[in-house]
N, C-alpha and C positions, 0 to 999 in steps of 0.2 A: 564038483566038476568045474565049477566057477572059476576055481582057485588056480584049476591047472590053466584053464585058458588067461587068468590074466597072468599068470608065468609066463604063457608061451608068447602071450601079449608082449609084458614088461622086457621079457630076450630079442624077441624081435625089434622093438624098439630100440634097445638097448644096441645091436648089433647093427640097422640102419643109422642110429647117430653118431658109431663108431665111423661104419665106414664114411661118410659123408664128413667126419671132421679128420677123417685120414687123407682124404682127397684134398676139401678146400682147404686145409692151413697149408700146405705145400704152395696150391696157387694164387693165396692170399700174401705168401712170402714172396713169392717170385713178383708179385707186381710191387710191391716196396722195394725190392731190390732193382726192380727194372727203372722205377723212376728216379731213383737216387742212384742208376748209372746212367741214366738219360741228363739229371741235373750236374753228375759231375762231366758232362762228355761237355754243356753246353758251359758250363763253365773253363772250360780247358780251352774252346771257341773264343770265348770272351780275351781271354792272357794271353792267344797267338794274335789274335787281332791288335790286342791293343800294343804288345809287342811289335808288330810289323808299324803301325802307327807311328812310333814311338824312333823306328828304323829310317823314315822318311826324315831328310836331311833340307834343315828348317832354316839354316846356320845364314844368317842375311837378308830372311825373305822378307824381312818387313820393314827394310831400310829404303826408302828413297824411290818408293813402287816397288817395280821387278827388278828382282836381281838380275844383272846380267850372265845369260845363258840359263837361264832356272824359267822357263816357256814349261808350260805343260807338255810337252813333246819329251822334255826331258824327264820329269816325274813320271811319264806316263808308266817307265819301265815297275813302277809300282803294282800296277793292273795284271800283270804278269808274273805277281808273289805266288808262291802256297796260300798264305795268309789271306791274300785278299780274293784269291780263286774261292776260297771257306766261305767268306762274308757275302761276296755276290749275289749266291740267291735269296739272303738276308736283306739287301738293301732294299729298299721303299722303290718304284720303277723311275720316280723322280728323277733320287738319287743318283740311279745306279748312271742313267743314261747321262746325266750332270756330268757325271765324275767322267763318265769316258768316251762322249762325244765327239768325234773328232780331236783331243786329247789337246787341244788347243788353248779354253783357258777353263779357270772354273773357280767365281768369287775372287777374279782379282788374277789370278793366274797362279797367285802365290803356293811355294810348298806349305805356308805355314796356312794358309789359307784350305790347301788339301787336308790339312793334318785335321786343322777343326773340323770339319764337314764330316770325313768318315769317323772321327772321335762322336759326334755328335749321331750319330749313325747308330755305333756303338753300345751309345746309354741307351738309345731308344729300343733297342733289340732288348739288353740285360732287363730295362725297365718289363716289358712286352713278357720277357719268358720269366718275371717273377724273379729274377735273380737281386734285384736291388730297390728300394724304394724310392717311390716318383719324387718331382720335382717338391720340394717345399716340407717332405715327409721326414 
C-alpha cells in the first residue's frame, strides 16, 4: 500500500513541478525580454539626444564672446525639438530650469556653451541608467 501512495505521491509531484515550470519560464522570459527592450528603448534616447546635440549650431560661438545674433533667444528654438521634449523630464530640475529660463543666457550665452551642459546632461543620465561606465572607470 505504501508503494501506491508514494506513486500517487511521486505524480503528483511530478505534475505540480510541471505545471509550475510551465507557467514561470514563460514569465521568467518575458521579463529578460522586457529589460533588454527597456535597455535598447533607453539607448535609442541616448543617440536621438546626442543627435539633436550634435544639431545645435556651434559654428563661432566661441570666438570673441558672443557671437553676433547667437543670444539664447535664438537657440532657444532648441527647447522646441522632439529630441529635447524626450530629454526634459531626464534633466536634473537645476538643469532643466538653466537651460530654459527665460531663454536669455546660460554659461555664457554661448551655443557651444548650450551644447556642453545638455551633453553633460547626457553622460549623467547614460552613467545613472547603467548604460556606460562612470567617470575614471
Amino acid at each position: 500500500m505504501s508503494e501506491i501512495w508514494a506513486a500517487v505521491i511521486g505524480g503528483i509531484a511530478g505534475l505540480v513541478t510541471g505545471a509550475l515550470g510551465s507557467v514561470i519560464a514563460p514569465w521568467v522570459s518575458w521579463g529578460i525580454e522586457k529589460r533588454r527592450e527597456d535597455r535598447k528603448h533607453k539607448r535609442d534616447l541616448i543617440m536621438s539626444w546626442r543627435t539633436g546635440i550634435a544639431s545645435i549650431d556651434d559654428e563661432g560661438s566661441d570666438v570673441d564672446g558672443l557671437p553676433r545674433g547667437y543670444l539664447m533667444q535664438h537657440t532657444s528654438r532648441y527647447f522646441r525639438t522632439p529630441w529635447y521634449e524626450t530629454l526634459r523630464p531626464y534633466l536634473s530640475e537645476f538643469h532643466r530650469v538653466n537651460f530654459e529660463k527665460n531663454n536669455t543666457s546660460v554659461a555664457g550665452g554661448t551655443p557651444r556653451s548650450l551644447k556642453n551642459l545638455i551633453a553633460g546632461e547626457v553622460d549623467r543620465i547614460e552613467r545613472e541608467w547603467g548604460l556606460r561606465a562612470g567617470p575614471g572607470a
